[in-house]
Phi, psi and omega in degrees: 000127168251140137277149176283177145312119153262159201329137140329135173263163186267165186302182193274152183332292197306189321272015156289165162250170199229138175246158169336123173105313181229179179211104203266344194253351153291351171273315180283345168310273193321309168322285151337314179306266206282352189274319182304314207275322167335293234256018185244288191321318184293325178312294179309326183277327169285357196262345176280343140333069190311356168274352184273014182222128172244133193046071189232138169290187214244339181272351167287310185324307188270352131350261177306293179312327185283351185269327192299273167350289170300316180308297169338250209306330190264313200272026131256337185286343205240335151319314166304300223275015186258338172284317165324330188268332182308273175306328169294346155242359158296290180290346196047056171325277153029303187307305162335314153323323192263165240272123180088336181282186179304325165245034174318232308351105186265014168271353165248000186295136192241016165119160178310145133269112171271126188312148170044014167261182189271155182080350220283346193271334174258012143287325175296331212259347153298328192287338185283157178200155171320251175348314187298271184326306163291351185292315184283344178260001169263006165266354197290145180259019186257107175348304185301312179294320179289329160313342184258319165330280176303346169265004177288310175309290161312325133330309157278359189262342161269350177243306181316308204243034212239100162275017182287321181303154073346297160256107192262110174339300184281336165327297208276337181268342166261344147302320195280336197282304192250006163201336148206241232231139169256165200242135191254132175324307222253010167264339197258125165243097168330158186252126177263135189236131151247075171303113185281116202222088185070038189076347182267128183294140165222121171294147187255332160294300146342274173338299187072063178249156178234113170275140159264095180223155192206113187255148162286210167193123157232169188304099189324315185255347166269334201079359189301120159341166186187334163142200213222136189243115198254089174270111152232150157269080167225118180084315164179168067076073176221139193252143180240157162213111199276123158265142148347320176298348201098356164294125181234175199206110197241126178293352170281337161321337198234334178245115196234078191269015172279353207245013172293153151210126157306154178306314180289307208288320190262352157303299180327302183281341166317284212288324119017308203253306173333303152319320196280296256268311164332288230267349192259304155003265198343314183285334187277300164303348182277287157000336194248318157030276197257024155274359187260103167220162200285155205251145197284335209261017155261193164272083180302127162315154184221122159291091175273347178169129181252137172268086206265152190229148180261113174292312202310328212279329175234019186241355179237127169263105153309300162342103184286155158233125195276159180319308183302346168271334173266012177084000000 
């Protein structure tokens, strides 16, 4: 795994200056923002790694990754959309919005935002969206900004939206948010069916046979007929149970190998999308750059001592564990 180098954070807000027009030390907050929510991802992606773990039995080992993993995946995904907000207070997109501005619109308008009344910076920052924001940097005359356009645009059509990918951050991050857990190949164990056929054990895999069988099922106390219950086996284990009314129970509802991914396909594409993301920042600061200056009536902070902390001391267990501990 390579990573790029991450961003440097800028000194603290109050020592910028704020110009006209724009609202430069919530674009450098924001700026912040995403360089932290980065840069707590590269951590988890690196810690999602198996050689960064030693003498681990192997199903804790994939534990610890999958915990690793995850944290990795909602905090890139949340990087996009924090970056998205950096030009959306800085320029005051935002303004366009409202009654008069450029892109008012009233059928989707949900009321003014007013500058410094209250709540007014999280009301902007609800307000942000992909679609707002290139529709304004793609009117934009200032080059550098139609330059960050085309690579944003092109960012989300290879990493966001690519249904060619099998695996998409945000696709996979908004499954953990709103509808379940995510599933990883080296957690899933097929269910192995062995069938006794004229005294002979018969594997169906090995074999690479697809077995059917189909029983009826009835009403324990009436004796009734009640509908037909449908065992195949391909790949792994799955029952449909057909009721008589016309009610079916489909064992596919429930076994879903297209939405598995292994540790290497989303690790590959993590540090992939990460890279890009580094590199899509750049374009965006180099464009904001030269409105970000130190306010006359500070100090630029001067760094006297840095304080380095070793991760490895709480994110690595040395310490073998053996099977019989894990149960």
């Amino acid at each position: 795994m390579k990573l790029n180098p991450i961003p440097e954070k800028l000194y603290g807000a109050d020592n910028y200056m704020e110009l006209e027009s724009k609202d430069v030390r919530l674009s450098v907050c924001k700026i912040n923002d995403f360089i932290e929510t980065l840069g707590d991802a590269s951590i988890s992606l690196i810690y999602s790694y198996e050689e960064e773990h030693k003498n681990l039995d192997e199903k804790f080992l994939n534990i610890i990754r999958r915990i690793h993993i995850r944290h990795a995946l909602i905090d890139l995904n949340n990087c996009f959309d924090i970056l998205l907000q950096i030009p959306w207070f800085h320029y005051r997109i935002w303004k366009e919005y409202n009654t008069n501005g450029k892109y008012y619109n009233s059928r989707y308008h949900k009321g003014d935002i007013i500058r410094n009344n209250q709540g007014w910076v999280e009301k902007v920052e609800n307000s942000c969206s992909y679609i707002r924001v290139t529709k304004y940097l793609k009117d934009s005359n200032d080059p550098k900004l139609k330059e960050f356009y085309r690579e944003l645009t092109m960012f989300n059509d290879e990493f966001r939206f690519n249904s060619n990918k099998k695996v998409q951050i945000r696709a996979i991050a908004n499954q953990l948010k709103h509808r379940h857990n995510i599933k990883l190949k080296e957690f899933h164990e097929p269910t192995k069916l062995t069938l006794n056929v004229n005294g002979n054990d018969i594997n169906f895999e090995e074999k690479n046979l697809v077995p059917v069988i189909r029983s009826k099922f009835y009403d324990k106390d009436t004796n009734l007929d009640c509908g037909e219950i449908v065992i195949r086996y391909e790949d792994d284990l799955n029952i449909d149970i057909n009721y008589n009314s016309g009610e079916v129970f489909y064992g596919k509802d429930i076994i879903n190998l297209q939405s598995l991914f292994s540790f290497d396909e989303l690790l590959s594409e993590m540090v992939e999308y990460t890279n890009s993301i580094i590199l899509l920042y750049e374009k965006l600061y180099d464009a904001l750059k030269d409105n970000i200056q130190i306010n006359p009536m500070t100090k630029e902070p001067k760094i006297t001592k840095v304080t380095e902390y070793n991760l490895d001391n709480y994110f690595k267990n040395n310490v073998e564990i053996s099977k019989e501990q894990n149960g």
